[in-house]
Residue frames as a rotation matrix with the C-alpha (Angstrom) as fourth column:
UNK 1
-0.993 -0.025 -0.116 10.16
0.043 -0.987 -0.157 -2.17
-0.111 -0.160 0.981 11.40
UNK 2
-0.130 0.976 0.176 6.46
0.975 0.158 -0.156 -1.92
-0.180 0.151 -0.972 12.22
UNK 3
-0.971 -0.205 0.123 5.79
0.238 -0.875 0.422 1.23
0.021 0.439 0.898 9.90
UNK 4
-0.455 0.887 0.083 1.60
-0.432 -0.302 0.850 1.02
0.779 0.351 0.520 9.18
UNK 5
-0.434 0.035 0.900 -0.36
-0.886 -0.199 -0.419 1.27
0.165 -0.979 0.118 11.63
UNK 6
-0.879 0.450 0.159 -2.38
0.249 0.718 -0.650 -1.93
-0.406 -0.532 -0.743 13.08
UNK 7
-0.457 0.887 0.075 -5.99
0.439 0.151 0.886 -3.09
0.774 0.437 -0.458 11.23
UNK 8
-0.757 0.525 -0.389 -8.95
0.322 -0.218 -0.921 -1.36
-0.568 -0.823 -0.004 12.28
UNK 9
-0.005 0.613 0.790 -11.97
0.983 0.146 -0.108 -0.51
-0.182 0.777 -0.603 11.17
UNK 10
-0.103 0.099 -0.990 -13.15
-0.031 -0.995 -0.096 2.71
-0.994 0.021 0.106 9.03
UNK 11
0.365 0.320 0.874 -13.39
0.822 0.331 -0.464 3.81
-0.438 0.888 -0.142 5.68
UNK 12
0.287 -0.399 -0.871 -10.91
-0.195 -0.914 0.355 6.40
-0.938 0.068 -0.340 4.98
UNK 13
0.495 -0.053 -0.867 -9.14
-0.798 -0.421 -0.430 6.92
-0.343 0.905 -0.251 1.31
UNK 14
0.552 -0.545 0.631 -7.47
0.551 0.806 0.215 3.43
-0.626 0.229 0.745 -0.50
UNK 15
0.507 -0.330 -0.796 -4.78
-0.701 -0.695 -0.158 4.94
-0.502 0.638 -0.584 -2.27
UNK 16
0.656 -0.411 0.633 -2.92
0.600 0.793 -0.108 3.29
-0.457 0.450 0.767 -5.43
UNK 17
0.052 -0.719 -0.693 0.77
-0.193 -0.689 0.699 4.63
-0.980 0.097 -0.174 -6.15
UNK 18
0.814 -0.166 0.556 1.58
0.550 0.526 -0.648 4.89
-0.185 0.834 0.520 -9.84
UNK 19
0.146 -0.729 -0.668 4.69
-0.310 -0.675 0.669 5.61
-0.939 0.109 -0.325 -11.70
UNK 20
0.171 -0.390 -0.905 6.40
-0.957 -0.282 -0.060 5.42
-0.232 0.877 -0.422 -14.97
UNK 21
-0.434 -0.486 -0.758 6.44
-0.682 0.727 -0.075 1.65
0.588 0.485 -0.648 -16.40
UNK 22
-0.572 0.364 0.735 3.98
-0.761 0.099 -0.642 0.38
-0.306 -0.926 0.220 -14.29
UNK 23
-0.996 -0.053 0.069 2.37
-0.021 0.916 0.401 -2.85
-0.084 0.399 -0.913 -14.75
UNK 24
-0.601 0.793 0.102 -1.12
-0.674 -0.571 0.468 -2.12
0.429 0.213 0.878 -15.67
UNK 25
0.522 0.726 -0.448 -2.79
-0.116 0.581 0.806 -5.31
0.845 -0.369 0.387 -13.93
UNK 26
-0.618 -0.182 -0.765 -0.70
0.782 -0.044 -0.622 -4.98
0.080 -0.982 0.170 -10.70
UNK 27
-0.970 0.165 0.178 -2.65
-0.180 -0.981 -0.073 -1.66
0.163 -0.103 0.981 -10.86
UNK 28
-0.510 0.856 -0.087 -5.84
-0.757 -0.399 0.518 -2.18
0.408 0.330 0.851 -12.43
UNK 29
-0.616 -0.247 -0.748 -6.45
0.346 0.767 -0.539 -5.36
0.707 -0.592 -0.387 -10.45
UNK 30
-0.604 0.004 -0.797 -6.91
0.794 -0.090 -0.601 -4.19
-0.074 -0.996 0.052 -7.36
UNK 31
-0.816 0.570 0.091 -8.34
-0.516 -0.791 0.329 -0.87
0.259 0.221 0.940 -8.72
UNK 32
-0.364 0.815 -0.451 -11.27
-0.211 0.399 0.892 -2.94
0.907 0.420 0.027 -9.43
UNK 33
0.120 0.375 -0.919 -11.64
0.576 0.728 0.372 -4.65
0.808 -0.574 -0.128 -6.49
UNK 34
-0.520 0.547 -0.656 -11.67
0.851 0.258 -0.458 -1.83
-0.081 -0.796 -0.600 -4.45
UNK 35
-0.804 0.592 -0.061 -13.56
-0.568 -0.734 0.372 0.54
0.176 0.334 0.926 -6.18
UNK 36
-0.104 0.943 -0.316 -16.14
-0.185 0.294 0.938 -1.99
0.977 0.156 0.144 -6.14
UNK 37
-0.344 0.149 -0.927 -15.77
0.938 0.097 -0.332 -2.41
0.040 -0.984 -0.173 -2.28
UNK 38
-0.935 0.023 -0.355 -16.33
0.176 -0.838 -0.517 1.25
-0.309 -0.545 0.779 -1.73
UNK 39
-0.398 0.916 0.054 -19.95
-0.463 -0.251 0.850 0.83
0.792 0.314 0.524 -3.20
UNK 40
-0.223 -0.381 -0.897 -20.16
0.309 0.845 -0.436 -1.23
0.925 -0.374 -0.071 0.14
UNK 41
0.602 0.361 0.712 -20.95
-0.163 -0.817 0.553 -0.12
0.782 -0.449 -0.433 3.14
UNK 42
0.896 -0.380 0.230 -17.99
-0.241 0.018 0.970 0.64
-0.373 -0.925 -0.075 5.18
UNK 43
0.478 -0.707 0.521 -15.86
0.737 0.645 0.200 0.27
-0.478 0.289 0.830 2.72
UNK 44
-0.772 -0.567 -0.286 -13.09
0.584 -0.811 0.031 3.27
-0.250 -0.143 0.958 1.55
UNK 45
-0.011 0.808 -0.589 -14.34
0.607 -0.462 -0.646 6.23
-0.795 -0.364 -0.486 1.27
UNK 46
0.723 -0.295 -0.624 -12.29
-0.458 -0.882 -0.114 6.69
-0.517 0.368 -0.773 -1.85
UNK 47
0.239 -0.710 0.663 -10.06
0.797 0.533 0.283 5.22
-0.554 0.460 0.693 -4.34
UNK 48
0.802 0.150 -0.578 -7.31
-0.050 -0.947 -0.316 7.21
-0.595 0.283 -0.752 -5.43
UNK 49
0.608 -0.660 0.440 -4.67
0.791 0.553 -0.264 6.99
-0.069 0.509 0.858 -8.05
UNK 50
0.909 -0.384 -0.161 -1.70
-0.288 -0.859 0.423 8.96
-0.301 -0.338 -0.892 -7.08
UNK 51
0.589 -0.752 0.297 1.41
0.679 0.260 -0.687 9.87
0.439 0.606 0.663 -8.87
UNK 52
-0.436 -0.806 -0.400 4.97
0.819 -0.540 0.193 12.02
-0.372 -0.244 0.896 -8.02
UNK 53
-0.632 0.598 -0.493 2.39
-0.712 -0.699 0.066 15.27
-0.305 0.393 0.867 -10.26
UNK 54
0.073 0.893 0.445 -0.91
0.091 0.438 -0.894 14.70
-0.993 0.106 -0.049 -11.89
UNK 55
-0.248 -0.261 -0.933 0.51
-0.968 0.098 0.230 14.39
0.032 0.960 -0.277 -15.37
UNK 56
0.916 0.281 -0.288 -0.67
-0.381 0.836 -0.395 11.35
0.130 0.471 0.873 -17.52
UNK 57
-0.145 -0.484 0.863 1.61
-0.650 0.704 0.286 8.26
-0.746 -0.519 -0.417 -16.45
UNK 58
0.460 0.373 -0.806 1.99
-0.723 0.685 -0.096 5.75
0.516 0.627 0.584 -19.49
UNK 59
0.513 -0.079 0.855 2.40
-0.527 0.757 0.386 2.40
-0.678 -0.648 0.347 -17.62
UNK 60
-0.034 -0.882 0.471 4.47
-0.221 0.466 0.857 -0.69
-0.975 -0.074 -0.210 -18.71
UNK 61
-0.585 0.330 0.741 2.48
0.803 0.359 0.475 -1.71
-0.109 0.873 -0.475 -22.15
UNK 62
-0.917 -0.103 0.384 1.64
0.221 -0.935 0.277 1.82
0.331 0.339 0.881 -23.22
UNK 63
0.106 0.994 0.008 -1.56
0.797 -0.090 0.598 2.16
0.595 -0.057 -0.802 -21.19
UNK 64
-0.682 -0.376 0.627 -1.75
0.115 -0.902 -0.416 5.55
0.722 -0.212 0.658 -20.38
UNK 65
0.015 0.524 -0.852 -3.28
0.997 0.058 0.054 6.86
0.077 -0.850 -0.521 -16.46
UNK 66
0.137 0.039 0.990 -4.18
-0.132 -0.990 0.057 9.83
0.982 -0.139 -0.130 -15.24
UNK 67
-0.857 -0.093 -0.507 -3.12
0.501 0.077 -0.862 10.30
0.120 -0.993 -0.019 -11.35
UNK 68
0.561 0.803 0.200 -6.35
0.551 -0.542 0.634 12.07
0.618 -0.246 -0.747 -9.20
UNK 69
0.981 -0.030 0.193 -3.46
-0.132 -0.830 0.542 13.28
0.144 -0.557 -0.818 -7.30
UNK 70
0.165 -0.913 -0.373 0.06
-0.101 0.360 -0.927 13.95
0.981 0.190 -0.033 -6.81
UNK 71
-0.394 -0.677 -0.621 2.41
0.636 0.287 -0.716 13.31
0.663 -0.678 0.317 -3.79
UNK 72
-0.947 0.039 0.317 1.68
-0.179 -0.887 -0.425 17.13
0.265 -0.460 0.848 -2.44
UNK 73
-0.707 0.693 0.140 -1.99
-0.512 -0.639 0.574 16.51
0.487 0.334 0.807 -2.77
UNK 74
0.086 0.528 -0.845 -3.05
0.541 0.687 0.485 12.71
0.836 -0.499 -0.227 -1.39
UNK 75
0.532 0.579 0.618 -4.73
-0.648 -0.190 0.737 13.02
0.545 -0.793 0.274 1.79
UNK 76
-0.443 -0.427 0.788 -3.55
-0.869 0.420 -0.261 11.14
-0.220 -0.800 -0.558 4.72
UNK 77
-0.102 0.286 -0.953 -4.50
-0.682 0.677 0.276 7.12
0.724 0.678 0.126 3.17
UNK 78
0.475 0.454 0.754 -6.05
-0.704 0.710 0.017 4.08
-0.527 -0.539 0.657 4.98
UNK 79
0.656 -0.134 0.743 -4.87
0.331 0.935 -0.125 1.46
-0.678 0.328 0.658 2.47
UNK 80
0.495 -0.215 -0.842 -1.82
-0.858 -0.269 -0.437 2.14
-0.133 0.939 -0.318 0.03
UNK 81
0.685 -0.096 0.723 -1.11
0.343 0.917 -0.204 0.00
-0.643 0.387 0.661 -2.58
UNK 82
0.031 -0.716 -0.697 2.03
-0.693 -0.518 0.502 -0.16
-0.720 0.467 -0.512 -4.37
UNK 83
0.862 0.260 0.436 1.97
-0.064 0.908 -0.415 -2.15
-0.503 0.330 0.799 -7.43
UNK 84
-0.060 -0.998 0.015 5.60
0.097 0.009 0.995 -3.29
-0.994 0.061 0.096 -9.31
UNK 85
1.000 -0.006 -0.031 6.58
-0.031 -0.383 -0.923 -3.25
-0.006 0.924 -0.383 -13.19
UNK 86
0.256 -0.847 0.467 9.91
0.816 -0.070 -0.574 -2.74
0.518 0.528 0.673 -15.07
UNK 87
0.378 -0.307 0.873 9.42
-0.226 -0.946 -0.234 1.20
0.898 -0.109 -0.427 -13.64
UNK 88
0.905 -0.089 -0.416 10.49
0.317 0.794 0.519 -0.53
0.284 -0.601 0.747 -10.31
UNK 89
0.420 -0.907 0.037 13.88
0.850 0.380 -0.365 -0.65
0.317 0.184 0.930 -11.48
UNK 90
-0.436 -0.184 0.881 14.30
0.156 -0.980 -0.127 3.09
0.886 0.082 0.456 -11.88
UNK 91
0.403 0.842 0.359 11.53
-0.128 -0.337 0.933 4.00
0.906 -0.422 -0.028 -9.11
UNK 92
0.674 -0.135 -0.726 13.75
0.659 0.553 0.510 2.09
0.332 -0.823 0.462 -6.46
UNK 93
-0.173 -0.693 -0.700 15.95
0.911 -0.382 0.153 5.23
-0.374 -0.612 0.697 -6.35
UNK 94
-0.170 0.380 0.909 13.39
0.280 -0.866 0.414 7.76
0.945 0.325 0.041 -6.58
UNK 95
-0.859 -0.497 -0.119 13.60
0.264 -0.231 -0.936 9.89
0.438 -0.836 0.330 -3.44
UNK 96
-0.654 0.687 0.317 10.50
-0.729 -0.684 -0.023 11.59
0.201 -0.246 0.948 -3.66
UNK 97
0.315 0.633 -0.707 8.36
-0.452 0.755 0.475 8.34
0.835 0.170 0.524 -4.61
UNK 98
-0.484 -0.593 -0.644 10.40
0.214 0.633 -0.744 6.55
0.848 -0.498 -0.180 -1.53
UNK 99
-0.992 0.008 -0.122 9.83
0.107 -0.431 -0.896 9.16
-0.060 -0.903 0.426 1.04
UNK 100
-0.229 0.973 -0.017 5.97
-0.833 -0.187 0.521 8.96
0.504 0.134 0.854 0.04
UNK 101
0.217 0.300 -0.929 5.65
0.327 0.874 0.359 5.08
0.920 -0.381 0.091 1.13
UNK 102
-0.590 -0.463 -0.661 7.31
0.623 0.261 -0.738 6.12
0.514 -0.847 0.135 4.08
UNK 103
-0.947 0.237 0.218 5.13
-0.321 -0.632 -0.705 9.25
-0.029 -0.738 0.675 5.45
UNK 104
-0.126 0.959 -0.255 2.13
-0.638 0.118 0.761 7.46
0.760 0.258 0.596 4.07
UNK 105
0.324 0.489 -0.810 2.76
0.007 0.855 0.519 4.09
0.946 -0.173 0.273 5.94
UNK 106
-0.882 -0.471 0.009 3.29
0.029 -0.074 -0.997 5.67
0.470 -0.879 0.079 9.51
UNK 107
-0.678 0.641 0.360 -0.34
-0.476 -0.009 -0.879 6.11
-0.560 -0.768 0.311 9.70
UNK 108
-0.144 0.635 -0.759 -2.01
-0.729 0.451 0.515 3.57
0.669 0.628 0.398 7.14
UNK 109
0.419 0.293 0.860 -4.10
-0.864 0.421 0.277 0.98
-0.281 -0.859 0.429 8.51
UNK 110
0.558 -0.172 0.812 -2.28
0.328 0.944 -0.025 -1.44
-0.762 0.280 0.584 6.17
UNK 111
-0.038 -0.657 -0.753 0.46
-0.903 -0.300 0.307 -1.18
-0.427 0.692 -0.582 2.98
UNK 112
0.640 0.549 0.538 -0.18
0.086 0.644 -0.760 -3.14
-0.763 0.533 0.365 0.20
UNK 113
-0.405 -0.739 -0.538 2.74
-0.719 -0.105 0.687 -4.40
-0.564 0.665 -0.489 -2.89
UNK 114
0.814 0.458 0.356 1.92
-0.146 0.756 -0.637 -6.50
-0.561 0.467 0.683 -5.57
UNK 115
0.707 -0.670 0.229 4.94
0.438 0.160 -0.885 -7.86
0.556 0.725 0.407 -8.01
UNK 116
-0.046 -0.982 0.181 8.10
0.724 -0.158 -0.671 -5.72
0.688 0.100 0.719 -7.94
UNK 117
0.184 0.026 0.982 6.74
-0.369 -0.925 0.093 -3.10
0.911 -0.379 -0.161 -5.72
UNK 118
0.817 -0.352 -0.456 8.01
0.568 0.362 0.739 -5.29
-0.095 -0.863 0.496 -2.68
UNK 119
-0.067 -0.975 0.212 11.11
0.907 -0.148 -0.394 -3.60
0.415 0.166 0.894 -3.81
UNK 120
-0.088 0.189 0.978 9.73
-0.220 -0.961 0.166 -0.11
0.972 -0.200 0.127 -3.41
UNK 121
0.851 0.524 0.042 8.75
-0.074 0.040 0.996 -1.23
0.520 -0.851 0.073 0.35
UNK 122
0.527 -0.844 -0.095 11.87
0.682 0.487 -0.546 -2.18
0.507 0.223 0.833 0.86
UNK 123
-0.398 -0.708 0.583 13.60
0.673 -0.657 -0.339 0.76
0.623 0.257 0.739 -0.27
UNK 124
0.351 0.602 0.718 10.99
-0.399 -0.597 0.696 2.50
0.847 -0.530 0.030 2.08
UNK 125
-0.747 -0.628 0.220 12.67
-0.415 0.182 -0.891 0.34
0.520 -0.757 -0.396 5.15
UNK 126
0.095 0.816 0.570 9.02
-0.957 0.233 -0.175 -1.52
-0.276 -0.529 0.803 5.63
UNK 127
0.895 0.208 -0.395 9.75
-0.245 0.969 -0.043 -5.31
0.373 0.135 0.918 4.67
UNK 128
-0.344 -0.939 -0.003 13.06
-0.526 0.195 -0.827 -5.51
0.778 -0.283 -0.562 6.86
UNK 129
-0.962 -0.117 0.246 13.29
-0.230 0.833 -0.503 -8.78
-0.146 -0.540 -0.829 9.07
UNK 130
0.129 0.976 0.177 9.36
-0.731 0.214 -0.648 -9.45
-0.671 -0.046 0.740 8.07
UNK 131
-0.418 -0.140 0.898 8.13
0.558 0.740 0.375 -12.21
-0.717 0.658 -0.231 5.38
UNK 132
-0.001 0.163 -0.987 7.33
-0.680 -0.724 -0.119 -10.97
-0.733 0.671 0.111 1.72
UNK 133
-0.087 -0.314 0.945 7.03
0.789 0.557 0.258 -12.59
-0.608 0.769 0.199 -1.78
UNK 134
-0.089 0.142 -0.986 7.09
-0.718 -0.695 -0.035 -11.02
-0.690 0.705 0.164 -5.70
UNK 135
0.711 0.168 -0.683 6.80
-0.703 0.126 -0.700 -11.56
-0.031 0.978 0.208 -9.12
UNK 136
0.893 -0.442 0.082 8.35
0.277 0.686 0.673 -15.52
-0.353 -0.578 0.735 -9.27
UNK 137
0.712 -0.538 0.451 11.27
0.204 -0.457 -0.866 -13.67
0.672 0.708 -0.216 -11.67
UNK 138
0.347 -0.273 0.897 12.25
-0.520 -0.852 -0.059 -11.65
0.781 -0.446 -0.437 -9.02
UNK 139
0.942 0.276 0.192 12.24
-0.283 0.346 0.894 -13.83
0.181 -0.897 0.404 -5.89
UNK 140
0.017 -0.923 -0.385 16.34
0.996 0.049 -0.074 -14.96
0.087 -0.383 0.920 -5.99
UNK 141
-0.343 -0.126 0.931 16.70
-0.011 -0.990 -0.139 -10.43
0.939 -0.058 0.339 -6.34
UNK 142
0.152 0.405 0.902 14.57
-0.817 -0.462 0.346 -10.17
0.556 -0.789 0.260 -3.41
UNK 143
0.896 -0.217 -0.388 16.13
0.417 0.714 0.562 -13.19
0.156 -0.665 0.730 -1.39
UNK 144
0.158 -0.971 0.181 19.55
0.625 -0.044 -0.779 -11.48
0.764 0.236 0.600 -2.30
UNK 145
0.473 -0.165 0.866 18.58
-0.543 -0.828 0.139 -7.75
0.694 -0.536 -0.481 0.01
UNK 146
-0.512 -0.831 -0.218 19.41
0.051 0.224 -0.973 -10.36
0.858 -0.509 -0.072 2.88
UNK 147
-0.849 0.279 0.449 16.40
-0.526 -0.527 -0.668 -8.72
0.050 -0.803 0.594 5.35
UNK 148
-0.325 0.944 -0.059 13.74
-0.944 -0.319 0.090 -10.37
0.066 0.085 0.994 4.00
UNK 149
-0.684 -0.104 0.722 12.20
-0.231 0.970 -0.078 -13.77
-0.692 -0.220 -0.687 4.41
UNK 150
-0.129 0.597 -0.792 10.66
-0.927 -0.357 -0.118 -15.10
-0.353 0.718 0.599 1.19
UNK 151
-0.386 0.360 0.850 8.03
0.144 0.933 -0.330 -17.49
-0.911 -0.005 -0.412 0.85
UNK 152
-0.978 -0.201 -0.061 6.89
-0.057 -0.028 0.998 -18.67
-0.202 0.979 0.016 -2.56
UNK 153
-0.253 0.956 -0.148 2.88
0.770 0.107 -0.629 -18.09
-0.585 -0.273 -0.763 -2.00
UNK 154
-0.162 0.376 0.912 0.49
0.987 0.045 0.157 -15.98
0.018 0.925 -0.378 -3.93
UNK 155
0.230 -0.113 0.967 0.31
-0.456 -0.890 0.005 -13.01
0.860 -0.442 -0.256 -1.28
UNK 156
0.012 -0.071 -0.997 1.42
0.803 0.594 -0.033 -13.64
0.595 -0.801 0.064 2.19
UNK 157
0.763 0.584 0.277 1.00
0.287 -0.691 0.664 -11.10
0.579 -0.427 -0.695 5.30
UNK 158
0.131 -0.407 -0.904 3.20
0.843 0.526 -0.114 -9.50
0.522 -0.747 0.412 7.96
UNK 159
-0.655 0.152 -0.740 1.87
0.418 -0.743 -0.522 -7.67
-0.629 -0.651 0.424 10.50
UNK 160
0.311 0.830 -0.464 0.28
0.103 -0.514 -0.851 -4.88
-0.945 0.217 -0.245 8.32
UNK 161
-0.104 -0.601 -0.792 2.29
-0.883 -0.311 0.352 -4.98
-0.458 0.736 -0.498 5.34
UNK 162
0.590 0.657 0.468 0.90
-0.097 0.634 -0.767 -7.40
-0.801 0.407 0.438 2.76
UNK 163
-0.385 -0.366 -0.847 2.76
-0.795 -0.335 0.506 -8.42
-0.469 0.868 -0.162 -0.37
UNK 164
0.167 0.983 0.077 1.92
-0.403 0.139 -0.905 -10.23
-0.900 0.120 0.419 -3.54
UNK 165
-0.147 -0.920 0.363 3.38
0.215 0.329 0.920 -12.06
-0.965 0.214 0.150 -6.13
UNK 166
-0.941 -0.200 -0.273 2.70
0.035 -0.859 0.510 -10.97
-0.337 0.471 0.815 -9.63
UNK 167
-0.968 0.241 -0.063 0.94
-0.191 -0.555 0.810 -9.20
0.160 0.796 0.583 -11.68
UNK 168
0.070 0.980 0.186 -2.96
-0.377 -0.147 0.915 -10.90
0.924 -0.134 0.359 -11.51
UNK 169
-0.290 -0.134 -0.948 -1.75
0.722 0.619 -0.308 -12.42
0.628 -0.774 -0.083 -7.95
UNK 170
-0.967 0.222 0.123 -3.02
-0.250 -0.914 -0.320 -8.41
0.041 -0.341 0.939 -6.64
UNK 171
-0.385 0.854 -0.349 -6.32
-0.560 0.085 0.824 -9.61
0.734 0.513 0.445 -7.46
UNK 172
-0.110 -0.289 -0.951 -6.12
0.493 0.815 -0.305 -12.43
0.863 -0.503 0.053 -5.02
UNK 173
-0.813 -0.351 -0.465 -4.18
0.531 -0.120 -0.839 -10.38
0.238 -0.929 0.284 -2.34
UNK 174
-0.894 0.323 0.311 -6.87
-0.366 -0.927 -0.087 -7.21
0.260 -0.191 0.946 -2.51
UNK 175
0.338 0.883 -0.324 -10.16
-0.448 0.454 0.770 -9.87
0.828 -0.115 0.549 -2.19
UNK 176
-0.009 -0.416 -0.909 -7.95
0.627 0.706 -0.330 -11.54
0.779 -0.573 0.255 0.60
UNK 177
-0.956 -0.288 0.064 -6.97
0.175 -0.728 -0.663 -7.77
0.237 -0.622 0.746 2.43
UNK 178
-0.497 0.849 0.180 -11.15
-0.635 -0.497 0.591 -7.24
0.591 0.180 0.786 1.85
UNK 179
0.143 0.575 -0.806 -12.07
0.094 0.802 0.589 -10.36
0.985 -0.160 0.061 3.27
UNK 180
-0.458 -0.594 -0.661 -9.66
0.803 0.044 -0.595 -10.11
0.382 -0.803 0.457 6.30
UNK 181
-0.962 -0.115 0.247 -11.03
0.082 -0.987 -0.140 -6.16
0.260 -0.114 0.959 6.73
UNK 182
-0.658 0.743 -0.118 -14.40
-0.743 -0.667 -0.053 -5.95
-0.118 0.053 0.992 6.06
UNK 183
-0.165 0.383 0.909 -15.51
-0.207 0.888 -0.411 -10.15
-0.964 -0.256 -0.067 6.62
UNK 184
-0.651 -0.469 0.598 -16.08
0.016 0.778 0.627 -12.73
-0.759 0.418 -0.499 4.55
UNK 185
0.190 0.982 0.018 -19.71
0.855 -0.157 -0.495 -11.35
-0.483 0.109 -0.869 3.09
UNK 186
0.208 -0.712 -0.671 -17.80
-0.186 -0.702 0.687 -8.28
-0.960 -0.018 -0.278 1.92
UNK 187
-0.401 -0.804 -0.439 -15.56
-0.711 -0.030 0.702 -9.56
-0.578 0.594 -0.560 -0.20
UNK 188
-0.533 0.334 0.777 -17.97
0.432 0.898 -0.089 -12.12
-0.727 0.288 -0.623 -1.64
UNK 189
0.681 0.732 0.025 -20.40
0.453 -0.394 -0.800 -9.48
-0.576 0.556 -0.599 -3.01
UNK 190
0.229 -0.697 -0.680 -17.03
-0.677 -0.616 0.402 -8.04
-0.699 0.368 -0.613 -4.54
UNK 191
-0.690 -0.060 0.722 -16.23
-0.030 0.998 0.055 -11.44
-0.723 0.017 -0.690 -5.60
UNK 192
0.073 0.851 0.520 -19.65
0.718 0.317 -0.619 -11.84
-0.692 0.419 -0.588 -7.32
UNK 193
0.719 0.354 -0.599 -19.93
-0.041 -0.838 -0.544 -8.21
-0.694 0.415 -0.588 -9.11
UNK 194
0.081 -0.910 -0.407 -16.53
-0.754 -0.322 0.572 -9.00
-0.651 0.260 -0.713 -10.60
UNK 195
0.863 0.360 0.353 -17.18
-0.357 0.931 -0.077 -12.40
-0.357 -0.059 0.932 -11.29
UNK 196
-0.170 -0.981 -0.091 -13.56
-0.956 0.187 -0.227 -13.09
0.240 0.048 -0.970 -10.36
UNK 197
0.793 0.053 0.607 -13.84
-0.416 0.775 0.475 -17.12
-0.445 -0.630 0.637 -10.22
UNK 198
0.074 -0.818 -0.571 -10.60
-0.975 -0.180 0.132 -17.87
-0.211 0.547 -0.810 -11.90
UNK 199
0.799 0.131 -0.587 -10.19
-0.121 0.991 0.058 -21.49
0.589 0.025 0.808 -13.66
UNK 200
0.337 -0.798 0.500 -7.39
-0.258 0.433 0.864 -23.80
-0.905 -0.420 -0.060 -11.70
UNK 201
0.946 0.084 0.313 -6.54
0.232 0.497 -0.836 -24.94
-0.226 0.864 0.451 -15.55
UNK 202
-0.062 -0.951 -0.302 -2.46
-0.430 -0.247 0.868 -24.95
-0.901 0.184 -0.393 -16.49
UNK 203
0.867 0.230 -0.443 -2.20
-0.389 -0.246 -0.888 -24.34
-0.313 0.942 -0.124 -19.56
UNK 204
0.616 -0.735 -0.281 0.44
-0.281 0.128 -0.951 -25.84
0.736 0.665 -0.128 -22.13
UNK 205
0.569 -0.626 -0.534 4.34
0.488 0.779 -0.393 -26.81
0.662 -0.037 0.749 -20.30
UNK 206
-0.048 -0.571 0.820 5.64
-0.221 -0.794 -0.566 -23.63
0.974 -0.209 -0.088 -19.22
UNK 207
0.612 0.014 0.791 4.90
-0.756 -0.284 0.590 -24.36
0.233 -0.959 -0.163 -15.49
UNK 208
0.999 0.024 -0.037 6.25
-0.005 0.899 0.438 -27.28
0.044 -0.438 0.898 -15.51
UNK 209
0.643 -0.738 0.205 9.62
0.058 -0.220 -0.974 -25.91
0.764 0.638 -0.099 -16.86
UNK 210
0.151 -0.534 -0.832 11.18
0.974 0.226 0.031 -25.57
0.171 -0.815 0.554 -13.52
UNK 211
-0.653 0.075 0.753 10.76
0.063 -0.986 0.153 -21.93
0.755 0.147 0.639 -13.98
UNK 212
-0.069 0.943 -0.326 8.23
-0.026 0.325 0.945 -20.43
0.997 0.073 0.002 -11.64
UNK 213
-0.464 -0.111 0.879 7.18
-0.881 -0.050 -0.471 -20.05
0.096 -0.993 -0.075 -7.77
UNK 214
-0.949 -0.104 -0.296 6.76
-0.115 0.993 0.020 -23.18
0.292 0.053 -0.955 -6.04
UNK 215
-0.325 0.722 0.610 3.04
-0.183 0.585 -0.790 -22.71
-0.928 -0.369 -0.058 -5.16
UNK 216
0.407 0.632 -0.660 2.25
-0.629 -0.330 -0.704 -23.04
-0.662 0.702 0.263 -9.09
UNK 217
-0.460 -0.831 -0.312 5.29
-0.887 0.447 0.118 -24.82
0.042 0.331 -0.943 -10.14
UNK 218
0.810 0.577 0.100 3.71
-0.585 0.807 0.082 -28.55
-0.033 -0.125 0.992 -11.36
UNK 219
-0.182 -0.800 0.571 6.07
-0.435 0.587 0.683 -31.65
-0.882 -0.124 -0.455 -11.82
């Protein structure tokens, strides 16, 4: 189902969806990176954080958001980003929050999930017969829907619809969605201002545990 529209250029509003139990770096991630594009030229024209009402939103580890707008209020979005969390669970059979991905991404140039919000896309009918990854937890759940074709990578693309695997893996996808968008120069000065250069270091056993997507997963 090709829901969002086709890349192009412009610099209209990046919206970021929050709800209840939200993972605060699938969020705040990306926030960053593109708030600091829109100092950019040509880059959004806006970054908004947008909830079901503009009531304070306490996210998964009690960090509490404010929305800049609710459903009723967002503007017609260039870029939304959905990011995942425990609230997921619940969120995946929230009509209102559903039917938002869906009227948003008929005319976004792109739709954006990080972690568990692949689910929300889903449920929105926008990651049938396409490829997709999440959070590495998740990835037999989201092999199970049956529609979807899941690869074990850090973000991976199809068509317009972008997903991401967890939590700081948004970070990644949103310098990747910047690069692709707005060229490689772009997303470098983002890149730089952040000084996002992440080590490659693996830390302690845990990856090795057999636990774990397979691009991270050592031996």
């Amino acid at each position: 189902m090709e829901s969002a529209a086709s890349t192009s250029a412009g610099a209209g509003a990046f919206g970021l969806l929050l709800f209840p139990g939200v993972e605060e770096l699938d969020a705040i991630g990306p926030w960053e990176m593109a708030a600091l594009w829109a100092r950019q030229p040509g880059g959004p024209g806006e970054c908004l954080l947008i909830g079901q009402s503009e009531a304070p939103i306490t996210c998964a580890k009690g960090l509490v958001l404010l929305p800049h707008a609710s459903f009723a209020t967002a503007p017609p979005l260039d870029v939304l980003l959905v990011p995942g969390g425990i609230g997921t669970r619940t969120e995946v059979d929230n009509p209102e929050l559903i039917a938002f991905i869906r009227r948003q991404s008929a005319s976004c140039r792109a739709v954006l999930s990080v972690c568990t919000g692949a689910f929300l896309l889903h449920a929105a009918g926008l990651l049938s017969g396409r490829r997709a990854t999440t959070h590495w937890a998740s990835l037999e759940r989201l092999r199970a829907l049956g529609d979807v074709e899941v690869v074990e990578e850090r973000f991976t693309r199809s068509g317009a619809i972008w997903t991401a695997a967890g939590i700081s893996s948004g970070i990644d996808l949103a310098l990747h969605f910047i690069a692709e968008t707005a060229g490689e120069e772009v997303a470098a000065k983002v890149q730089l201002e952040a000084e996002y250069f992440p080590s490659s270091k693996i830390y302690g056993s845990a990856a090795s545990s057999g636990k774990g997507a397979a691009y991270f997963r050592t031996t």
